[in-house]
C-alpha positions in Angstrom: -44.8 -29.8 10.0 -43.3 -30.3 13.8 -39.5 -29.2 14.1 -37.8 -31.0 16.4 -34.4 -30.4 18.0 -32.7 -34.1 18.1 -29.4 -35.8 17.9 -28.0 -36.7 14.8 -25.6 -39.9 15.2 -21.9 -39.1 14.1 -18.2 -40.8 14.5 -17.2 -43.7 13.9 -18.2 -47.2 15.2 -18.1 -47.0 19.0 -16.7 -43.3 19.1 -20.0 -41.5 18.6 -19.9 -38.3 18.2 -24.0 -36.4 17.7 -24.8 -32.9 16.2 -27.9 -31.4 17.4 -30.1 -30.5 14.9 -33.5 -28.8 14.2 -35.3 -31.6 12.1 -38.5 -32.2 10.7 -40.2 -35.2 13.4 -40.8 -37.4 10.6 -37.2 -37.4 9.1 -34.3 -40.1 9.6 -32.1 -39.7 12.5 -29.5 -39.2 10.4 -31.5 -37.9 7.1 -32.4 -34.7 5.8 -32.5 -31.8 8.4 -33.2 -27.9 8.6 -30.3 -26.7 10.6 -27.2 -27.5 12.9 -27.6 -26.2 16.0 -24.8 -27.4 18.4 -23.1 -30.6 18.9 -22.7 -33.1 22.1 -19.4 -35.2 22.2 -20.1 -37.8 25.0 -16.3 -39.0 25.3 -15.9 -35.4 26.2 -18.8 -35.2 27.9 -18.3 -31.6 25.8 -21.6 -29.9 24.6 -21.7 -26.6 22.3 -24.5 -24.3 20.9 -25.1 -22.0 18.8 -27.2 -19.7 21.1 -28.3 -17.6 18.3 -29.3 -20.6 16.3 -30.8 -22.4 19.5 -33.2 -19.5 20.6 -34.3 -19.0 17.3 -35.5 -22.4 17.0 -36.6 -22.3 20.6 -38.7 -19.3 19.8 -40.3 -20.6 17.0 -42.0 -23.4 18.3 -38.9 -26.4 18.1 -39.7 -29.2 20.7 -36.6 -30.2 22.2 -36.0 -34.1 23.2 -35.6 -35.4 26.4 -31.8 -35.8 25.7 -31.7 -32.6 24.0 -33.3 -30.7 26.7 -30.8 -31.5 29.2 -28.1 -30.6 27.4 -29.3 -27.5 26.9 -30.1 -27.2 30.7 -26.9 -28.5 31.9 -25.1 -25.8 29.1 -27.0 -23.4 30.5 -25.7 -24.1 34.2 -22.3 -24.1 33.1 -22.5 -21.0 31.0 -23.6 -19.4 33.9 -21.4 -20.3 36.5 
């Protein structure tokens, strides 16, 4: 089994609203996951994490998406500065 940390579609119709979560790679978008993780409101543009939650799937081997990925990056700029 591959966890993967993805966006799950949210909101209503054209409002989206995503929570990232850790997911098995052959589930639904929106289907059956492991664990919520963070969220990404693009009206916003507001992203939150877990960081608990987010380096413990991190550590254990969770492939991140391309989106996902820089999210984290750009949270991780803006946490810092």
């Amino acid at each position: 089994m591959a966890v993967h940390l993805r966006l799950a579609r949210a909101g209503a119709k054209k409002a989206p609203f995503y929570h990232i979560i850790a997911t098995d790679s052959r589930s639904p978008r929106d289907g059956k996951f492991l664990e919520q993780v963070g969220s990404y409101d693009p009206a916003g543009p507001k992203v939150s994490f877990d960081d608990v939650k987010l380096e413990k799937w991190l550590k254990n081997g969770a492939v991140p998406t391309v989106t996902v990925k820089n999210l984290i990056k750009s949270h991780k700029a803006a946490s810092a500065a």
